[in-house]
Residue, then its C-alpha position, 0 to 999 in steps of 0.5 A: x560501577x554506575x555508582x562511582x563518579x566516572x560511573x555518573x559521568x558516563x550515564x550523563x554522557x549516554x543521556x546527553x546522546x539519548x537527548x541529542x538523538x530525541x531531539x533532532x527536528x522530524x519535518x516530513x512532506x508526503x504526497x498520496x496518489x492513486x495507481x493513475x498518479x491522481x491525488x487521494x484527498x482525506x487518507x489518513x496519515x500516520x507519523x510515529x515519533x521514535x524517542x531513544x529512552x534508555x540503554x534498551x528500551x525506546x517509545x513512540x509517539x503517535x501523530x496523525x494527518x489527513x491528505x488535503x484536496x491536492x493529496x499532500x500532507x506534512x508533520x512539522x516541528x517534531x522531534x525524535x530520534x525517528x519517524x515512520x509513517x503510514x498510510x491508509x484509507x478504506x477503498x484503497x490498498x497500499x502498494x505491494x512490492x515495494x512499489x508503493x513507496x518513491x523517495x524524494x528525487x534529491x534522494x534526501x529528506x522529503x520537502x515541500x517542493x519534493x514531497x516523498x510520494x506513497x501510492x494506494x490502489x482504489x479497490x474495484x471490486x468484483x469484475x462486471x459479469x458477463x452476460x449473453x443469450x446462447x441459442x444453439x443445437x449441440x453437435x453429435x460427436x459420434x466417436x467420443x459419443x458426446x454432444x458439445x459446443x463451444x462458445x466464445x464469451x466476448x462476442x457470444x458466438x459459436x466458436x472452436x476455441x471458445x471459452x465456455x464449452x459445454x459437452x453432454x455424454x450420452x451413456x450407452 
């Protein structure tokens, strides 16, 4: 039982481990680059400390960051059995896939020298239209009874394999 002597003894063994675990220092360094390798300045950044606090249950504790000029961001002198970060800024998207992310190439923890690297996408936006001035007769198809051309939209000329095919039935 918890409340016999070696009951107390093994709840204070299991809190010098739940202590232990807490306490274990977090020191994390990230660098954010867009998909063309370039730095994002002022994402936010997101460390969540993970703190052990009883038999089943657990807490975090939120911090939070900014990129600097160069992309680069750390958290220091924390403590927690766990850190998870996240990274966001708007006009951007994380990387799906699980491309998004690239560990330290030591393969160890993330250092200044040998930052973890997270990759956002800069959302473009809609494609630009395309835009071209069509002037062309329709070609009888006698067989089929239809008119029709085709077009080819880069170039904004009369082509077989076009693109953009425009076709009129006649009705009898």
């Amino acid at each position: 039982m918890l409340n016999s002597p070696a009951g107390q003894a093994r709840l204070q063994q299991f809190q010098q481990i739940l202590d232990a675990e807490n306490s274990k220092p977090q020191n994390y360094y990230g660098k954010v680059v867009d998909q063309y390798g370039n730095p994002v300045a002022g994402a936010t950044v997101m460390g969540n400390i993970l703190l052990n606090v009883g038999f089943e249950s657990s807490r975090r504790e939120a911090h939070q960051t900014a990129t600097d000029n160069e992309g680069l961001f750390q958290f220091t002198g924390l403590h927690g059995a766990d850190l998870g970060v996240t990274v966001r800024k708007e006009g951007y998207e994380m990387e799906a896939r699980g491309a998004g992310y690239k560990g330290p190439t030591n393969g160890k923890d993330p250092t200044p020298a040998d930052p973890a690297v997270f990759i956002l996408w800069k959302l473009q936006g809609a494609e630009p239209m395309t835009h071209a001035q069509l002037d062309s007769r329709l070609v009888y198809d006698s067989q089929a009874g239809t008119f029709g051309a085709a077009f080819d939209l880069t170039t904004g000329k009369r082509s077989g394999a076009g693109e953009l095919r425009i076709t009129l039935t006649q009705n009898p």
